[in-house]
C-alpha positions as CSV (number, residue, x, y, z in Angstrom):
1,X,-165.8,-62.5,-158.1
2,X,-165.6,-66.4,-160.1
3,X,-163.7,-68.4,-159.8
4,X,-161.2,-67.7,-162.6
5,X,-161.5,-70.1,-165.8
6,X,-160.6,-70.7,-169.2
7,X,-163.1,-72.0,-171.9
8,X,-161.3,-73.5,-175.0
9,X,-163.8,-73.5,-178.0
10,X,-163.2,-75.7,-181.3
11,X,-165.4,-75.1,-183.8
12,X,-166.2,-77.5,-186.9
13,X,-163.8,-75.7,-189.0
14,X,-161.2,-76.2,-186.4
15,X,-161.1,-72.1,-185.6
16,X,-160.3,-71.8,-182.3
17,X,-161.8,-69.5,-179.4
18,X,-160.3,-68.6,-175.7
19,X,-162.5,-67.3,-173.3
20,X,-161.5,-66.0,-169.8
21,X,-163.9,-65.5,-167.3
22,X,-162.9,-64.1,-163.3
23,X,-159.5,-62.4,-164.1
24,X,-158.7,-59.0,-163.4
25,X,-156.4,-56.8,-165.6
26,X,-153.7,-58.3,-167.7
27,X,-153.9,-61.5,-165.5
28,X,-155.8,-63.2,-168.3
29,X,-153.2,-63.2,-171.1
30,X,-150.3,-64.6,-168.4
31,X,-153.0,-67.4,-167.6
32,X,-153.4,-67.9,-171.7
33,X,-150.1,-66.9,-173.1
34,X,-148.7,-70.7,-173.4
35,X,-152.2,-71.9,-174.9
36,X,-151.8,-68.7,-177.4
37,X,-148.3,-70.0,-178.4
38,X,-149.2,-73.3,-178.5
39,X,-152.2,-73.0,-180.9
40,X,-150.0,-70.6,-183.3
41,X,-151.0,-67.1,-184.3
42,X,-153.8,-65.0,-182.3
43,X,-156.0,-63.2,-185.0
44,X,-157.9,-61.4,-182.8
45,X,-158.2,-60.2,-179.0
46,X,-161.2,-58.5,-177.7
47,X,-160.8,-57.9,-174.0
48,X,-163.5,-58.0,-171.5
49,X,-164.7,-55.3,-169.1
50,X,-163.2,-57.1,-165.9
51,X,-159.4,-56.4,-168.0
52,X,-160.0,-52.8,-166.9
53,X,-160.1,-53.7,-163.5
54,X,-157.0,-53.5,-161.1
55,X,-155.1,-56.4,-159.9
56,X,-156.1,-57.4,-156.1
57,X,-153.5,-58.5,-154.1
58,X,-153.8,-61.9,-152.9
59,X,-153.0,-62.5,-149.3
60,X,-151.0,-66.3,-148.8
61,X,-152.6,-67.8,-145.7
62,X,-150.4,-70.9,-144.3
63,X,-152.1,-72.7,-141.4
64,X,-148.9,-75.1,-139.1
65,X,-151.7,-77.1,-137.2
C-alpha cells in the first residue's frame, strides 16, 4: 500500500477539495477531521474503495542500540 497522504485542492472559486489516498477504513476522516472543521461545512463525502478495507494493525518496532 502508499504511503498515506492528503491532497488539499483550491479551486479558483475558492471550493475546496480533500483527497485521501493510502488509508484503510475510517482512518481517513480521523486523519481529515481537524482540516474538515477548520474549513467549515463538508458538502459532500464520497468514500473511496480502500474505506471498505479493514484496519491493519501496526506493529511499534523500538530498536535500544
Amino acid at each position: 500500500m502508499n504511503e498515506p497522504t492528503i491532497t488539499i485542492s483550491i479551486s479558483p472559486t475558492g471550493d475546496v477539495t480533500i483527497q485521501t489516498q493510502g488509508f484503510r477504513g475510517s482512518t481517513c476522516e480521523n486523519a481529515t477531521q481537524a482540516l474538515e472543521a477548520a474549513l467549515g461545512v463538508t458538502q459532500t463525502r464520497r468514500r473511496t474503495p480502500e474505506y471498505d478495507l479493514p484496519v491493519e494493525e501496526q506493529e511499534h518496532v523500538r530498536s535500544t542500540h
